[in-house]
C-alpha positions as CSV (number, residue, x, y, z in Angstrom):
1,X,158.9,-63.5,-112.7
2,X,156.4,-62.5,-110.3
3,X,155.1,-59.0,-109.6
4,X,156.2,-57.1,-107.4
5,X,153.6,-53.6,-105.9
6,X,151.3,-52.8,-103.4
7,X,147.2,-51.6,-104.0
8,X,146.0,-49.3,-101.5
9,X,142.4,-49.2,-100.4
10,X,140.4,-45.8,-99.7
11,X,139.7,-44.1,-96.6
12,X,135.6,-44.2,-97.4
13,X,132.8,-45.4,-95.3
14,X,130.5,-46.3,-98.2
15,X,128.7,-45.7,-101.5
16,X,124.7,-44.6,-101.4
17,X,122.1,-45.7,-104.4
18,X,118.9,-45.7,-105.3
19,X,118.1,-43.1,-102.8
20,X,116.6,-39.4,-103.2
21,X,120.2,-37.5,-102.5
22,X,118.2,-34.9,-100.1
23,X,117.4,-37.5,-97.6
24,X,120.6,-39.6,-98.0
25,X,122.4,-36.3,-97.0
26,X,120.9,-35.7,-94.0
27,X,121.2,-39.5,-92.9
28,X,125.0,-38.8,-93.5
29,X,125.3,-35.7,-91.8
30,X,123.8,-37.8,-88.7
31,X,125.4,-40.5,-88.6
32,X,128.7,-38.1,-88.2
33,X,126.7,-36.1,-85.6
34,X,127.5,-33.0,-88.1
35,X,126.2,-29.7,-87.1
36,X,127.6,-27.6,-89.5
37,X,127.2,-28.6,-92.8
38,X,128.6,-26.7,-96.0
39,X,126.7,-27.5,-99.2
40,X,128.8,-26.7,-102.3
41,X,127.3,-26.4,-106.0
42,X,127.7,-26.0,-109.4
43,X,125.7,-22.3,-110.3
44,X,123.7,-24.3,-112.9
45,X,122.8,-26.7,-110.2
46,X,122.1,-24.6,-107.5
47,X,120.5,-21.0,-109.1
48,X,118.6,-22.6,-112.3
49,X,118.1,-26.1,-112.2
50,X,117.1,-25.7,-108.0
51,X,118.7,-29.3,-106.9
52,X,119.7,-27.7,-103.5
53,X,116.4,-27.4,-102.4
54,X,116.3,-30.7,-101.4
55,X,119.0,-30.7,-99.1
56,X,118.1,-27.0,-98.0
57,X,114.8,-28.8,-96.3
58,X,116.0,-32.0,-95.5
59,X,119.5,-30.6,-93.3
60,X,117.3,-28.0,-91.8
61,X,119.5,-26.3,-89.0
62,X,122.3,-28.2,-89.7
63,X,122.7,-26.3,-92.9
64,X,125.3,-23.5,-92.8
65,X,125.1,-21.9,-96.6
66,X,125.1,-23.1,-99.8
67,X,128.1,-21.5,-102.1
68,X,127.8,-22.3,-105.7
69,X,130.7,-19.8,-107.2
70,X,132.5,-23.3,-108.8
71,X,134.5,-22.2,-112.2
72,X,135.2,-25.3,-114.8
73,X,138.4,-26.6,-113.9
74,X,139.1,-25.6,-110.8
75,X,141.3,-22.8,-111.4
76,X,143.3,-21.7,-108.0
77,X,141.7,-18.3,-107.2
78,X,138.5,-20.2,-107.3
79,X,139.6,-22.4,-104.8
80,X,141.5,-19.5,-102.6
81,X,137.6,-18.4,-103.0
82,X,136.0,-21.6,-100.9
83,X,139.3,-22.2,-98.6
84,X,138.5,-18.6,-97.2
85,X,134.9,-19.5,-97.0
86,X,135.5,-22.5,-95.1
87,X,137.9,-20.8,-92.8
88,X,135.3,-18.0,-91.9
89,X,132.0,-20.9,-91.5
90,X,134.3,-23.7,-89.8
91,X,132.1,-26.4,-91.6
92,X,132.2,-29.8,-89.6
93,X,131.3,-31.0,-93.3
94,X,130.9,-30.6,-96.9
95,X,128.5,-31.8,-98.5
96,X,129.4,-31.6,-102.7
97,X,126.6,-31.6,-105.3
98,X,127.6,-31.4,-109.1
99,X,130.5,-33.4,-111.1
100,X,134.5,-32.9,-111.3
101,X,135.4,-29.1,-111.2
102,X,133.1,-29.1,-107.9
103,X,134.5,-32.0,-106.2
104,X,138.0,-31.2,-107.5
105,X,137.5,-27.7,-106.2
106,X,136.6,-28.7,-102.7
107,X,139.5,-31.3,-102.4
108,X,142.1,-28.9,-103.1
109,X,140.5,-26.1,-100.7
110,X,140.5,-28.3,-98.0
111,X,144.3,-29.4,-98.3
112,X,144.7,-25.8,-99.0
113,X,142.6,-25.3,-95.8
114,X,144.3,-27.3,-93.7
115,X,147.3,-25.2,-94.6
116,X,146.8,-22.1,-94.2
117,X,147.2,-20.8,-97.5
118,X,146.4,-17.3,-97.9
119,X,147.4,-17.0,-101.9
120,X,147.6,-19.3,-104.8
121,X,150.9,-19.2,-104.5
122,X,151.0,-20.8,-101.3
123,X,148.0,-23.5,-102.6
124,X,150.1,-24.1,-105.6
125,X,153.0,-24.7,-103.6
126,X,151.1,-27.5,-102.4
127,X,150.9,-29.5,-105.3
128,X,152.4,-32.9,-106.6
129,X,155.8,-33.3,-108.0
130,X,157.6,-35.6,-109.6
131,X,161.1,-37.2,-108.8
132,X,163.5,-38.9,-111.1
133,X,162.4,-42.1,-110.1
134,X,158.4,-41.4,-111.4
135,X,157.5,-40.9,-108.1
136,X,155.0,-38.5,-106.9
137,X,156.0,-36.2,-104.0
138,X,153.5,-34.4,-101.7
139,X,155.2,-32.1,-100.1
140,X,152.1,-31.4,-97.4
141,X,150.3,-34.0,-95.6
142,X,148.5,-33.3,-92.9
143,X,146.9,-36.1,-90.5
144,X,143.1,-35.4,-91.5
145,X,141.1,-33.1,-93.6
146,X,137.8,-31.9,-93.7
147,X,135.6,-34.5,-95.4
148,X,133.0,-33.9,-98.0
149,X,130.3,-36.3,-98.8
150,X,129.7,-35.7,-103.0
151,X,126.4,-35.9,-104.7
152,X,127.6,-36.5,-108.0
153,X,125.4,-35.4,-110.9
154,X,128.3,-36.3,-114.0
155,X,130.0,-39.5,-114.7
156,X,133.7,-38.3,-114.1
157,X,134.5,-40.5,-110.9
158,X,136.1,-37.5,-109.3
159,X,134.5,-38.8,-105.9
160,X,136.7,-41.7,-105.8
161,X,140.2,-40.2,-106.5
162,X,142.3,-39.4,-103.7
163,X,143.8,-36.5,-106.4
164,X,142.4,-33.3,-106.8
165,X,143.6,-31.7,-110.1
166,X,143.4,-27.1,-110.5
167,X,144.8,-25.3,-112.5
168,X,147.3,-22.6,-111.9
169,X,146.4,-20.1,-114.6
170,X,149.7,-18.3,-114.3
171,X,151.4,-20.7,-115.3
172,X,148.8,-22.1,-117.3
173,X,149.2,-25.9,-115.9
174,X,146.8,-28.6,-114.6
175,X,148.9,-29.6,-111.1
176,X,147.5,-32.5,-109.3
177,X,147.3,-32.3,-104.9
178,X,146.6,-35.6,-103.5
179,X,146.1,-36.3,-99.8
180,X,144.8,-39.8,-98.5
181,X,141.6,-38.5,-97.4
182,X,140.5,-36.5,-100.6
183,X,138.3,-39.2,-101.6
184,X,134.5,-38.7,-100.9
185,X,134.1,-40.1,-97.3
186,X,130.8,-41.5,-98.2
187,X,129.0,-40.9,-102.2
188,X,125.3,-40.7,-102.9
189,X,124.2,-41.8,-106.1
190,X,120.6,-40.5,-107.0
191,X,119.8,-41.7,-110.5
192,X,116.6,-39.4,-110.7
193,X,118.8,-36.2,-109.9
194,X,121.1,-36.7,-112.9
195,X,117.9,-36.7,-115.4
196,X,118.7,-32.7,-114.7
197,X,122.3,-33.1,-116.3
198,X,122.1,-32.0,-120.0
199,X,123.1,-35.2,-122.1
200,X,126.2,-33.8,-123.9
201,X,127.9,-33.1,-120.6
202,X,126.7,-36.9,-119.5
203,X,128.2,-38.5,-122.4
204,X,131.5,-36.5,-122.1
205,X,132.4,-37.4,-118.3
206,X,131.2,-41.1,-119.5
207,X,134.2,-41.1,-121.8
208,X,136.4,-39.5,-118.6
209,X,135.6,-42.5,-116.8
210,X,136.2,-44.7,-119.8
211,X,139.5,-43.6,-119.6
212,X,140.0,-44.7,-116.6
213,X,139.2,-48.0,-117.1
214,X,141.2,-48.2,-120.1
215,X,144.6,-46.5,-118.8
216,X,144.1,-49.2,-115.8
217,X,143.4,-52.5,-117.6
218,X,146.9,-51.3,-119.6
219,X,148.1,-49.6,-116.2
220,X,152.3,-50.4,-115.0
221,X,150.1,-51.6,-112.1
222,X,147.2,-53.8,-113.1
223,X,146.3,-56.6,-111.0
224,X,143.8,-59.3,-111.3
225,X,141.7,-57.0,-108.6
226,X,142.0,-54.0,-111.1
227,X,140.9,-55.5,-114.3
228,X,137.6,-57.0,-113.1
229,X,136.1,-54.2,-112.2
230,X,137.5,-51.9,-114.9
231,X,136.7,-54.3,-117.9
232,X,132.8,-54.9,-116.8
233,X,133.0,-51.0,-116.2
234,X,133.2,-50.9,-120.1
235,X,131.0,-53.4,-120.8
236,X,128.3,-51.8,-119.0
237,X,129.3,-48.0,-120.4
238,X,128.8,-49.9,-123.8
239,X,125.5,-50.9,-123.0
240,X,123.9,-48.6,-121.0
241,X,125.5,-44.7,-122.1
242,X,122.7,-43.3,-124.5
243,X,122.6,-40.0,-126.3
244,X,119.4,-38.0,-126.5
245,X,116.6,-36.7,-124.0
246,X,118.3,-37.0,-120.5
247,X,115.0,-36.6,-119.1
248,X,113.1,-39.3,-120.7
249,X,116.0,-41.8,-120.1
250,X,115.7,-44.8,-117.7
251,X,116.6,-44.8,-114.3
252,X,118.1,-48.0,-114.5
253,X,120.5,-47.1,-117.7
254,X,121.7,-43.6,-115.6
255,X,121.8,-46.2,-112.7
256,X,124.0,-48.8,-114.9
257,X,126.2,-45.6,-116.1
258,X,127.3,-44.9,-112.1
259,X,127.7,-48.8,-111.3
260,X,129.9,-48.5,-114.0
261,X,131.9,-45.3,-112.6
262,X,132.7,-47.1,-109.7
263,X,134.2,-49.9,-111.2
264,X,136.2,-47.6,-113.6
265,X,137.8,-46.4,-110.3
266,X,139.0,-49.4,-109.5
267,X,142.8,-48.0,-110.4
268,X,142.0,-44.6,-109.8
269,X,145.5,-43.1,-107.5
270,X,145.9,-47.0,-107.0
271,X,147.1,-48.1,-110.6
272,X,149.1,-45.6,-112.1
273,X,147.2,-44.6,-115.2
274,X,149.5,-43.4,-118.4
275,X,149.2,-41.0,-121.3
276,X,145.9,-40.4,-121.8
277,X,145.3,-38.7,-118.5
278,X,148.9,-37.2,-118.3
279,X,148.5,-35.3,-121.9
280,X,144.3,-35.0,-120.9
281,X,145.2,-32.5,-118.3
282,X,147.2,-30.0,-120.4
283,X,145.3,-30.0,-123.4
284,X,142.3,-28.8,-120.6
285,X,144.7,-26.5,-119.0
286,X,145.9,-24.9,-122.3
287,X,143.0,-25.3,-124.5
288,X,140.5,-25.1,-122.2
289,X,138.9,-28.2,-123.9
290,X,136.4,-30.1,-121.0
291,X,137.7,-33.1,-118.9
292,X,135.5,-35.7,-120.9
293,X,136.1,-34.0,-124.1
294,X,139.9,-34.5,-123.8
295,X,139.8,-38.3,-123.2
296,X,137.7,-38.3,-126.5
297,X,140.8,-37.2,-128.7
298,X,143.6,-38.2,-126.7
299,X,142.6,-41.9,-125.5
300,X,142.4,-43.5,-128.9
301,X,146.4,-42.0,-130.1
302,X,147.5,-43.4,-127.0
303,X,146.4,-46.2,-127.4
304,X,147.9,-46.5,-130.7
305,X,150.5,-45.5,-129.4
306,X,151.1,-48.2,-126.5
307,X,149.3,-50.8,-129.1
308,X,153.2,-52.5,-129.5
309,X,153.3,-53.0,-125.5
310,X,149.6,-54.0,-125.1
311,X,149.7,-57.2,-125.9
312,X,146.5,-59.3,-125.3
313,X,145.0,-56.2,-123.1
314,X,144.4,-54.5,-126.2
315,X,142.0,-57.3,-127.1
316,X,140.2,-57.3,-123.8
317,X,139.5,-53.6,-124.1
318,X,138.3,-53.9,-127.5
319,X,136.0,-57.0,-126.3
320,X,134.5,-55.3,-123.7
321,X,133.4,-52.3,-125.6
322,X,131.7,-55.1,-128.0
323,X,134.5,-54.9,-130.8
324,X,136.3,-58.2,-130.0
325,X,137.4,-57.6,-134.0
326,X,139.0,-54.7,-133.3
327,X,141.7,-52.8,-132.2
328,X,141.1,-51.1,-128.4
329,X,141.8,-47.3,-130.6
330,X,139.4,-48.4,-133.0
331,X,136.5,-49.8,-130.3
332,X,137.3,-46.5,-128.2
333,X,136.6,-44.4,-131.8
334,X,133.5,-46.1,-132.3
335,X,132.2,-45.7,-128.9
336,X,133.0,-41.8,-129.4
337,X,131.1,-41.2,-132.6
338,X,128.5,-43.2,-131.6
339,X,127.9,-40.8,-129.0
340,X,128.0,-37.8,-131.2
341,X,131.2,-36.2,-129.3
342,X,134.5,-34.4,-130.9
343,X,136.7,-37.2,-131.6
344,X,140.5,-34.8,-132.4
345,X,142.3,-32.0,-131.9
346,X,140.6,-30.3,-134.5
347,X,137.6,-31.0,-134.0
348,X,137.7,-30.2,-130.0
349,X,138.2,-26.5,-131.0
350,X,142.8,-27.0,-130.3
351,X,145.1,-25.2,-132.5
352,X,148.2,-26.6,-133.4
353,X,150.8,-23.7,-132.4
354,X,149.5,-24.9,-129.0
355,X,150.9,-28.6,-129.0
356,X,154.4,-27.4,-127.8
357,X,152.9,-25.7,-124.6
358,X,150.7,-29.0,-123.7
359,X,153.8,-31.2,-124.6
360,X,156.5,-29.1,-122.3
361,X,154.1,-29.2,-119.6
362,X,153.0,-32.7,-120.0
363,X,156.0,-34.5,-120.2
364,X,156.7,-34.1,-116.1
365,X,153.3,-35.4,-115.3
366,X,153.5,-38.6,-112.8
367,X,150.6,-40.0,-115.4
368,X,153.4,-39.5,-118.6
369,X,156.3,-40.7,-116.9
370,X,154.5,-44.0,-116.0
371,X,152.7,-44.8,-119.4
372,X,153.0,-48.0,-120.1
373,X,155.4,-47.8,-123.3
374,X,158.3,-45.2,-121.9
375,X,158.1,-41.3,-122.7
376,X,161.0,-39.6,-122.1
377,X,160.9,-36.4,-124.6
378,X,158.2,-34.0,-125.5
379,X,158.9,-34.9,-129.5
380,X,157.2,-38.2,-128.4
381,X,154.2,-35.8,-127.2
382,X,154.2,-34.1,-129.9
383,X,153.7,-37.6,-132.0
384,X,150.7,-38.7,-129.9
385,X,149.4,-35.2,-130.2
386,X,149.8,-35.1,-134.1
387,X,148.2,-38.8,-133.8
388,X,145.0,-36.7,-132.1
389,X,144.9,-33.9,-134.5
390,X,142.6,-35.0,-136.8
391,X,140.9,-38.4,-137.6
């Protein structure tokens, strides 16, 4: 029986690297004739480390403000925060400098933007559901938004997705927004900026990104086009991620680490990924446990969990992370210790009496209901998550 699916490409010019970001920025912001130009930062990036500076001098006039008040995860009164910014500066572009919550923010601000929302009730009514076929819904889609070219400075691939995930903390849930055009329009790469990015936050969007290449090799939609580039996206995470002095790292391993990003992305919006993600995003929601941190513990039970569906993908997995012997939980588990990073429940800081939350709110997610072995109740949730407790 053939397959039957479609892939969709992204709606972005290109992909900058081995450039200083400063200068790459301003080339961007003239080849789009931009006059107007929005930087938006991590704090840490911006007020202590001083990587704005850069792009301060090199944008000159066309330089509207830099606003750095980014919280971790992208809560929705952070982004009501930015969408009334950009409303009151009318940026002709953004320019995004740090990893996920910042690029994450921004995407859902400008959908939110192009809206009008005035609350975060209005934003949240903006977000993805799910109907009883598995498929998303989005119930606002508006021709264009404004674009952001992102400077990222973690390994999370957040500047490829074409989702945006926030969290409503009312309701205490990760929802995803997804619009076309949420993708980076153009991504600069600058190796010697992320020497700035402490190690431990390095390593932990690594594992993000690991996930998904993992959840798309296995993905109800891997092609031929999707495995390449996800497999040699492990290999090269395999060789190439490195725990220690971020500063006195090579350029050409950080380098190695972003190449690999972007072939992790392969699937990303395109090839539905499965559990990992799906369960990923509540555990950050309710725990507050970090993106990367959350594919550490949950990647490896799912993937014990789909191991009687996985056939000879398992394998490739496991070969690609250099355990061909293996099992893909096992080579995924190695890779995490290895790097010195939480690999449970437990040991991520989650507390049991918890799991019933994440698992009611997971079990709707677009990413659960098209895991590659079927999930259809939260008591099979609450298996993987007992599978993640401890190790």
């Amino acid at each position: 029986m053939i397959k039957s699916g479609e892939y969709s490409f992204l709606d972005q010019q290109r992909v900058v690297f081995g450039q200083e970001a400063g200068m790459a920025a301003a080339t961007e912001a003239e080849r789009r004739n931009a006059s107007r130009v929005l930087v938006v930062s991590s704090p840490s990036i911006n007020r202590r480390l001083g990587a704005t500076e850069s792009l301060k001098e090199h944008l000159g006039e066309r330089l509207l403000d830099v606003y750095d008040d980014i919280k971790p995860h992208a809560p929705l009164d952070s982004i009501l925060q930015l969408r009334h910014v950009v409303a009151q500066e009318s940026p002709d572009l953004i320019v995004s400098i740090g990893g996920g919550s910042v690029i994450d923010t921004v995407k859902v601000a400008t959908l939110a933007n192009a809206a009008g929302a005035k609350s975060t009730e209005e934003i949240a009514a903006l977000r993805v559901t799910v109907n009883e076929a598995g498929e998303q819904v989005a119930p606002f889609q508006p021709d264009a938004l404004l674009r952001q070219v992102a400077i990222p400075t973690t390994l999370s691939g957040a500047e490829f997705g074409t989702i945006g995930g926030a969290v409503d903390t009312q309701r205490n849930i990760k929802d995803i927004y997804t619009h076309p055009q949420m993708c980076s329009d153009s991504i600069i790469y600058d190796a010697e900026l992320c020497r700035l990015t402490p190690n431990d936050l390095w390593v932990a969007t690594a594992m993000r990104a690991v996930d998904h290449a993992v959840e798309t090799v296995l993905s109800v939609g891997a092609t031929p086009y999707t495995d390449g580039p996800a497999l040699h996206a492990l290999r090269l995470f395999g060789r190439s991620l490195q725990v220690g002095d971020q500063q006195a790292m090579s350029l050409e391993a950080i380098q190695e680490c972003q190449f690999a990003v972007w072939g992790a992305t392969i699937g990303l919006m395109r090839a539905p990924y499965g559990a990992s993600h799906g369960i990923g995003h509540q555990v950050g929601a309710v725990a507050g446990v970090q993106h990367g941190i959350c594919s550490c513990v949950m990647l490896p039970a799912v993937l014990r969990y789909n191991a009687e569906v996985s056939g000879e993908r398992d394998g490739w997995i496991a070969e690609a992370l250099g355990k061909p012997e293996s099992s893909a939980a096992d080579a995924v588990l190695a890779l995490v210790r290895r790097l010195g990073l939480p690999d449970s429940l437990k040991a991520a800081g989650v507390r049991k009496e918890q799991f019933e939350q994440m698992a009611t709110a997971a079990l709707p997610s677009y990413f659960v209901r098209n895991n590659p072995r079927e999930i259809t109740e939260t008591s099979q949730i609450m298996e993987i998550l007992e599978m993640a407790w401890e190790t």
